[in-house]
N, CA, C and O atoms as CSV, one atom per row, in Angstrom:
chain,resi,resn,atom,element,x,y,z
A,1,UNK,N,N,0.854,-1.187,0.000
A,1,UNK,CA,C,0.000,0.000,0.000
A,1,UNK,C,C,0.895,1.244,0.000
A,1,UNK,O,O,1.874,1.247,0.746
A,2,UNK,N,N,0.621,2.350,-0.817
A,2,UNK,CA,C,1.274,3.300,-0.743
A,2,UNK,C,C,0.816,4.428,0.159
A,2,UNK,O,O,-0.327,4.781,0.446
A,3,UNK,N,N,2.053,4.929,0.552
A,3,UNK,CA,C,1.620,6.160,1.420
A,3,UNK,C,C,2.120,7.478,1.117
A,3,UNK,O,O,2.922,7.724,0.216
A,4,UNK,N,N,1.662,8.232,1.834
A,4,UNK,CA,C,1.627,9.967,1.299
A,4,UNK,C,C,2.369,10.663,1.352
A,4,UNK,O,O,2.412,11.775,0.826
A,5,UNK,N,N,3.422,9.935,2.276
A,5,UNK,CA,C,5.082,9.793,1.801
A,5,UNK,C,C,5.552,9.476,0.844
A,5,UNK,O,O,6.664,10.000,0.764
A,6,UNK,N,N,5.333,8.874,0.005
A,6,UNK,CA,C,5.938,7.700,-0.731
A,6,UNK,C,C,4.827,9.023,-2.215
A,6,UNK,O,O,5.263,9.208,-3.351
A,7,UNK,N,N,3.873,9.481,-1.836
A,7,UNK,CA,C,3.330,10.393,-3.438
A,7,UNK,C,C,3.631,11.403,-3.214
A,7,UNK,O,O,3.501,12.073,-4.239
A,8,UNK,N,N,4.206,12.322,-1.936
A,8,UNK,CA,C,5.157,13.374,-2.146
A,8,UNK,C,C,6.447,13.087,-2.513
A,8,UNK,O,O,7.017,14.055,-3.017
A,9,UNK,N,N,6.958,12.305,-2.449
A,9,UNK,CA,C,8.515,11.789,-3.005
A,9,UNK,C,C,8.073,12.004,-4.524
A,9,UNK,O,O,8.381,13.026,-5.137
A,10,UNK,N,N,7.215,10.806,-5.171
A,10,UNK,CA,C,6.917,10.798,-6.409
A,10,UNK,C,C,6.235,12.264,-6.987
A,10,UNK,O,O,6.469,12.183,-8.193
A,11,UNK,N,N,5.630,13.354,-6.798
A,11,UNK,CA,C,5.848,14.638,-7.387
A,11,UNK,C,C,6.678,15.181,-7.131
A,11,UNK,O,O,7.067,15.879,-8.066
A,12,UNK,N,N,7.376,15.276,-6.057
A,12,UNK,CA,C,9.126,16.237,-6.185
A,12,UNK,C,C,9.781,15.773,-6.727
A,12,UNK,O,O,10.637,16.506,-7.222
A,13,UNK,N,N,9.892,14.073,-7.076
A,13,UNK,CA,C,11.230,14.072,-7.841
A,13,UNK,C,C,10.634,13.864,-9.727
A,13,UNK,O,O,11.521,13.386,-10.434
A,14,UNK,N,N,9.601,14.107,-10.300
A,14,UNK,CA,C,9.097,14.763,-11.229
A,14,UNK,C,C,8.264,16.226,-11.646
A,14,UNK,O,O,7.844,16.686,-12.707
A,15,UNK,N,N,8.265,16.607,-10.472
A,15,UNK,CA,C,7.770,18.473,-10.512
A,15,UNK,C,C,8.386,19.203,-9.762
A,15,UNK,O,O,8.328,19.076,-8.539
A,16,UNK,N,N,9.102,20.118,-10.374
A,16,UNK,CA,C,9.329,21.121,-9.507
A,16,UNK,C,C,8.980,21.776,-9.050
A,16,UNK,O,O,8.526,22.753,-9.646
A,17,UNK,N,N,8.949,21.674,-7.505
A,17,UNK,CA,C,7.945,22.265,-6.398
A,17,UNK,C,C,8.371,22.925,-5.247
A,17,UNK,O,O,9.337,22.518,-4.601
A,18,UNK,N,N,7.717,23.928,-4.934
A,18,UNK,CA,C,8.134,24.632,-3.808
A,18,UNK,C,C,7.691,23.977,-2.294
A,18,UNK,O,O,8.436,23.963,-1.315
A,19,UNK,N,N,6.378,23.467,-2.334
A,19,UNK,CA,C,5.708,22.861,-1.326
A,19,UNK,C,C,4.807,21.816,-1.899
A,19,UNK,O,O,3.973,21.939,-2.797
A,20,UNK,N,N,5.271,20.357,-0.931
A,20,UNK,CA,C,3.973,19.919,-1.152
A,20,UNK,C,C,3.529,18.907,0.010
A,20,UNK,O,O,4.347,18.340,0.734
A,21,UNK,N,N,2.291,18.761,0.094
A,21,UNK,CA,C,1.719,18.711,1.388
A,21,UNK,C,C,0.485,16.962,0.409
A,21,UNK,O,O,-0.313,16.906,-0.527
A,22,UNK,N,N,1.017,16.043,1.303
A,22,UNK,CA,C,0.118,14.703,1.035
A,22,UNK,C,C,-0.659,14.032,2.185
A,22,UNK,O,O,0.005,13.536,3.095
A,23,UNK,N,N,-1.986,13.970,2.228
A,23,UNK,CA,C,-2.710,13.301,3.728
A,23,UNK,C,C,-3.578,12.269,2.558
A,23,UNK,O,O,-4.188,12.452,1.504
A,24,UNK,N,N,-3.236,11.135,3.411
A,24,UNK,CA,C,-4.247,9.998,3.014
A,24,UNK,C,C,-4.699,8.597,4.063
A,24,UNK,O,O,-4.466,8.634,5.271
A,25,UNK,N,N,-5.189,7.715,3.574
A,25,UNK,CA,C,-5.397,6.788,4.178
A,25,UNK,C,C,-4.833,5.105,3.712
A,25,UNK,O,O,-4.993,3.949,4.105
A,26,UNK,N,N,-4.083,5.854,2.616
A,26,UNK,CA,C,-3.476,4.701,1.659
A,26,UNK,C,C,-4.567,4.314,-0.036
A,26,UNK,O,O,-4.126,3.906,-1.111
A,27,UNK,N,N,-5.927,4.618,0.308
A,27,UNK,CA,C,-6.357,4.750,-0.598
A,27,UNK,C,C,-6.644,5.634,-1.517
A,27,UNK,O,O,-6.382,5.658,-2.719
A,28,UNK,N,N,-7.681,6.964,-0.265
A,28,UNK,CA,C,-7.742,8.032,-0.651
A,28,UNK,C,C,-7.002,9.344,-0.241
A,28,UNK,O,O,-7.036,9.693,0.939
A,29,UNK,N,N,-6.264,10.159,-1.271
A,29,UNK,CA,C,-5.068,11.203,-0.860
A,29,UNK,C,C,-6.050,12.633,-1.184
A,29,UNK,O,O,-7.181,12.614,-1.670
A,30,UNK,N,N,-5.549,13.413,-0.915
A,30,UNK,CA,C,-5.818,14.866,-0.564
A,30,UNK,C,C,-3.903,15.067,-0.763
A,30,UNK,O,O,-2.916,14.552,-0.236
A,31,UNK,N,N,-4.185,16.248,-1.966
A,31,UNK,CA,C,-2.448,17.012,-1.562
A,31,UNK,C,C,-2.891,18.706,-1.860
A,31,UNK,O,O,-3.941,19.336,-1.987
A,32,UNK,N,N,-1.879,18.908,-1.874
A,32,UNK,CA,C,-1.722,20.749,-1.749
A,32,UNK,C,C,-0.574,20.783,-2.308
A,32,UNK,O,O,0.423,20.458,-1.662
A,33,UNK,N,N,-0.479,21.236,-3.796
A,33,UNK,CA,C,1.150,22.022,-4.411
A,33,UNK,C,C,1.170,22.718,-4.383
A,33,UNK,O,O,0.139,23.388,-4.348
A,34,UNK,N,N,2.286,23.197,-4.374
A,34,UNK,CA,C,2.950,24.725,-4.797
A,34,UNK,C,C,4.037,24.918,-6.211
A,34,UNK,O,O,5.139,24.408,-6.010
A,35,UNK,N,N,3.954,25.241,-6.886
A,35,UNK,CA,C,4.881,25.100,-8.126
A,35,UNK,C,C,4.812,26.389,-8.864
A,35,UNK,O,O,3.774,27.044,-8.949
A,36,UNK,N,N,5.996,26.750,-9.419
A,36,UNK,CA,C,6.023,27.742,-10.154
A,36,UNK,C,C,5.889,27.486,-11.168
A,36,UNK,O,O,5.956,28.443,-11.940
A,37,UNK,N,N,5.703,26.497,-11.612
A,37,UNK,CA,C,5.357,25.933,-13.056
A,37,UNK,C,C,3.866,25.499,-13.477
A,37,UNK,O,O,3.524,24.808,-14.437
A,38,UNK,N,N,3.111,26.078,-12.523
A,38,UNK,CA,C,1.830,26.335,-12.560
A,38,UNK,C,C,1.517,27.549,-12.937
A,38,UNK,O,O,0.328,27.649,-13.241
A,39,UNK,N,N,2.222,28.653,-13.046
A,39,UNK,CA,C,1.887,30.516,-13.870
A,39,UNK,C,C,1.614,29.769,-15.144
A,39,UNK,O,O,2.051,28.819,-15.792
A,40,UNK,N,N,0.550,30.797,-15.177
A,40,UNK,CA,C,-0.273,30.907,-17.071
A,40,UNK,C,C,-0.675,29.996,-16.975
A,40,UNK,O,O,-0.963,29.699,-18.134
A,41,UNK,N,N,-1.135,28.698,-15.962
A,41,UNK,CA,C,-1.667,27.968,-16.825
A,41,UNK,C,C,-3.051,27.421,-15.864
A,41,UNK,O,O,-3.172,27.649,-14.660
A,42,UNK,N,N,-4.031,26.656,-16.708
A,42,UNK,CA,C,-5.333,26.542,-16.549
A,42,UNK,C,C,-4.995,25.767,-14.986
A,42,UNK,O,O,-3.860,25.692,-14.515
A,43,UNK,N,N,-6.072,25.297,-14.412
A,43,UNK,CA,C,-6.447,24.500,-13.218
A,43,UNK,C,C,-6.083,23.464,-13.792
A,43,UNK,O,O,-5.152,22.866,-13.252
A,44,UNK,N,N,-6.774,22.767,-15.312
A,44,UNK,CA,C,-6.363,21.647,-15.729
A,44,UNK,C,C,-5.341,21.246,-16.108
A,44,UNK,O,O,-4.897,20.117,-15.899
A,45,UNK,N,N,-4.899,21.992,-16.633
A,45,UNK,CA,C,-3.171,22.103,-17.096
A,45,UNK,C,C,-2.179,21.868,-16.258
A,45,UNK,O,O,-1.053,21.379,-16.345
A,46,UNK,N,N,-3.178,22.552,-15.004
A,46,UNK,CA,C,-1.733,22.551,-13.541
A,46,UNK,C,C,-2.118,20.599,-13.197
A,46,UNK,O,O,-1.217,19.777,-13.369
A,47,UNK,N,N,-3.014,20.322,-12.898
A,47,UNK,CA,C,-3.230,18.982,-12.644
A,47,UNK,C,C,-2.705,17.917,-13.785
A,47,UNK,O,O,-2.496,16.794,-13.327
A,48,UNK,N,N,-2.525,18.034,-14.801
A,48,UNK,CA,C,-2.248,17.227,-16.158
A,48,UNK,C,C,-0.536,17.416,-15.630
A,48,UNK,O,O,0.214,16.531,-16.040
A,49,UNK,N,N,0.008,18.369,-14.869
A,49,UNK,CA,C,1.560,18.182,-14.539
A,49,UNK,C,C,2.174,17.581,-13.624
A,49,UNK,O,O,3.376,17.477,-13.382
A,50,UNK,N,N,0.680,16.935,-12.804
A,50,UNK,CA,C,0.994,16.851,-11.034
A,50,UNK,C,C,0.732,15.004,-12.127
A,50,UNK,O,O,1.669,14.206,-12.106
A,51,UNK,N,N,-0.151,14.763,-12.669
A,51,UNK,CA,C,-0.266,13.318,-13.015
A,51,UNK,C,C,0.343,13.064,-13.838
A,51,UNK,O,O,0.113,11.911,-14.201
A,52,UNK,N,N,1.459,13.801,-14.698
A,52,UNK,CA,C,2.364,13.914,-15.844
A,52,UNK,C,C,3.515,12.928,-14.563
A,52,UNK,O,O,3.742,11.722,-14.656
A,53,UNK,N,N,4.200,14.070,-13.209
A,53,UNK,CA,C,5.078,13.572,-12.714
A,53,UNK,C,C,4.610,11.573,-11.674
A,53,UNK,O,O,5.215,10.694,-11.060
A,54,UNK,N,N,3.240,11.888,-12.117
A,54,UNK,CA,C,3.498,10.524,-11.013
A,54,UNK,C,C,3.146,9.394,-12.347
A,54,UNK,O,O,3.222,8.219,-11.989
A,55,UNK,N,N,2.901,9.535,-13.316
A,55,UNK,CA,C,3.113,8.651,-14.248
A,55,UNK,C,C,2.257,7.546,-14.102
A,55,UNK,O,O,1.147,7.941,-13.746
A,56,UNK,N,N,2.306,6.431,-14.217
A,56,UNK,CA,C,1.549,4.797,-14.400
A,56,UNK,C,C,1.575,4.721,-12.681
A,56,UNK,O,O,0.945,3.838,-12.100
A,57,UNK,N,N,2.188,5.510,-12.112
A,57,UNK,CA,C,1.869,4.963,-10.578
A,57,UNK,C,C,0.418,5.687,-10.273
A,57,UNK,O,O,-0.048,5.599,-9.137
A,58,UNK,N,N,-0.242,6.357,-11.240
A,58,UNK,CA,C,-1.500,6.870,-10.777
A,58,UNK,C,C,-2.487,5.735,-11.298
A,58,UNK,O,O,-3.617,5.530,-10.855
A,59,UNK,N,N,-1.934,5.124,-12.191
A,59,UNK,CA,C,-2.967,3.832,-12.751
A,59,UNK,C,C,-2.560,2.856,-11.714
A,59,UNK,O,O,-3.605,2.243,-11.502
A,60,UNK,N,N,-1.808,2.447,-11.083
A,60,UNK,CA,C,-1.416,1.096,-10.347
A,60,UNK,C,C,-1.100,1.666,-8.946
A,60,UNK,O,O,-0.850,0.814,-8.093
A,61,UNK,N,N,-1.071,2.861,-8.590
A,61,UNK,CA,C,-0.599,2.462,-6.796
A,61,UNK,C,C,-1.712,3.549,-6.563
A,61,UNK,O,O,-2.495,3.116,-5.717
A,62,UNK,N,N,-2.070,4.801,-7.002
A,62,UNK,CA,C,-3.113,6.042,-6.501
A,62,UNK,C,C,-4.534,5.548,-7.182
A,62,UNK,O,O,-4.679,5.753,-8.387
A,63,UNK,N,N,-5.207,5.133,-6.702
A,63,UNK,CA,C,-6.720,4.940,-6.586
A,63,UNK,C,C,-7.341,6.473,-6.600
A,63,UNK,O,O,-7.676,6.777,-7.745
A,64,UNK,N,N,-7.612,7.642,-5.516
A,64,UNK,CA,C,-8.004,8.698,-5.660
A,64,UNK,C,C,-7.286,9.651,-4.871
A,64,UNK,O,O,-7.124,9.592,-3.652
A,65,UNK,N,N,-6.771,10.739,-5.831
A,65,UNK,CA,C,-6.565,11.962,-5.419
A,65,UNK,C,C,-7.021,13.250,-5.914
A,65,UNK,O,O,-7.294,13.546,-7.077
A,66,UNK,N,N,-7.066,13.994,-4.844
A,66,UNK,CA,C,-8.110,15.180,-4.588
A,66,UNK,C,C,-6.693,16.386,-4.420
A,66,UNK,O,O,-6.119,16.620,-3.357
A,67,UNK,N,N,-6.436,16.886,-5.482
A,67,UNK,CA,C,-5.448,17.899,-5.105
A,67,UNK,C,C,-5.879,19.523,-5.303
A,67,UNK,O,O,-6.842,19.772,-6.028
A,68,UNK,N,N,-5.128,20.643,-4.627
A,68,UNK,CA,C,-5.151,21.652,-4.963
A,68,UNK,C,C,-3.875,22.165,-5.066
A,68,UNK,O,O,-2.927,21.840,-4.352
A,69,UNK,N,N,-3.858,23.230,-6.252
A,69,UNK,CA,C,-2.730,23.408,-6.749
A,69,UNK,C,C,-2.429,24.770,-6.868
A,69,UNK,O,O,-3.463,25.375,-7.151
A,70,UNK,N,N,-1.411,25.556,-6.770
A,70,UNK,CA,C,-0.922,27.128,-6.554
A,70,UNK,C,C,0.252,27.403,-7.082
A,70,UNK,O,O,1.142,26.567,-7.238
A,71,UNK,N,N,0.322,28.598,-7.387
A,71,UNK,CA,C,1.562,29.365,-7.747
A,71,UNK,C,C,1.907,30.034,-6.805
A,71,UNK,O,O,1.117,30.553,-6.016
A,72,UNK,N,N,3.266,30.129,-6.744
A,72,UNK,CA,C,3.681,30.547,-5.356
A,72,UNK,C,C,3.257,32.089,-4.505
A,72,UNK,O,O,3.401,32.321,-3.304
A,73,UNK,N,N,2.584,33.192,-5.793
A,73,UNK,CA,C,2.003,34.120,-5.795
A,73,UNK,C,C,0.677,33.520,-4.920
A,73,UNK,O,O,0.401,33.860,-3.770
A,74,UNK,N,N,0.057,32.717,-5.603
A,74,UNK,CA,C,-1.605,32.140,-5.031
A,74,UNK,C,C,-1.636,31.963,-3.411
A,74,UNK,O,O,-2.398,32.494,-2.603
A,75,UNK,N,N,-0.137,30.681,-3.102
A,75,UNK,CA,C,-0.392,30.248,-1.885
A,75,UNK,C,C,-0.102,31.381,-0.696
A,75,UNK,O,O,-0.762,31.402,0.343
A,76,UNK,N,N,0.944,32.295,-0.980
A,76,UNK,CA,C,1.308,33.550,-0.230
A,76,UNK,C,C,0.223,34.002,-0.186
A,76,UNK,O,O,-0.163,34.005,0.983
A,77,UNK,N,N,-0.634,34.473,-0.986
A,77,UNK,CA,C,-1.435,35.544,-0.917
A,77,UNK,C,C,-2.881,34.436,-0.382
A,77,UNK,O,O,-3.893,35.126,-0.258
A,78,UNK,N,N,-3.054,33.393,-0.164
A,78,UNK,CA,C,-3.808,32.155,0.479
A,78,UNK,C,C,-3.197,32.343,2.128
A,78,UNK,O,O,-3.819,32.958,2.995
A,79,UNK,N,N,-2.401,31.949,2.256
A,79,UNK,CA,C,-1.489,32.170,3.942
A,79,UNK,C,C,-1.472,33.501,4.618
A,79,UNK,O,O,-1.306,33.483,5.838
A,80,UNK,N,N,-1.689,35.223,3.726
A,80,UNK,CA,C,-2.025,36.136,4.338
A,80,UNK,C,C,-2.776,36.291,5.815
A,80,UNK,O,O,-3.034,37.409,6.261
């Protein structure tokens, strides 16, 4: 079973990220990014990069994740 350790490892070491934050139960995950490689681009776009870096492990080890995603502008001005 994978853990939410083990799917923050797998987006940092394919996205470059400022923060990222994983809670689950082994089945179902909840994360929170931060990436600067999220400017200009859609909600969907930012998510198509977060499942770009975890690859075939989203077909075979992540069942469901629920993420939200920010530019480092977004989450600062979110943490105000």
């Amino acid at each position: 079973m994978v853990t939410p350790g083990q799917i923050e490892q797998y987006i940092k070491s394919g996205l470059e990220c400022e923060l990222v934050e994983v809670r689950g139960d082994g089945h179902h995950f909840e994360a929170v990014i931060v990436s600067s490689l999220f400017r200009g681009k859609s909600r969907v776009q930012q998510h198509q990069l977060v499942y770009s870096a975890l690859g075939e492990r989203m077909r075979e080890e992540v069942h469901a994740l629920s993420m939200k995603t920010y530019t480092p502008e977004d989450w600062a001005a979110r943490c105000r």
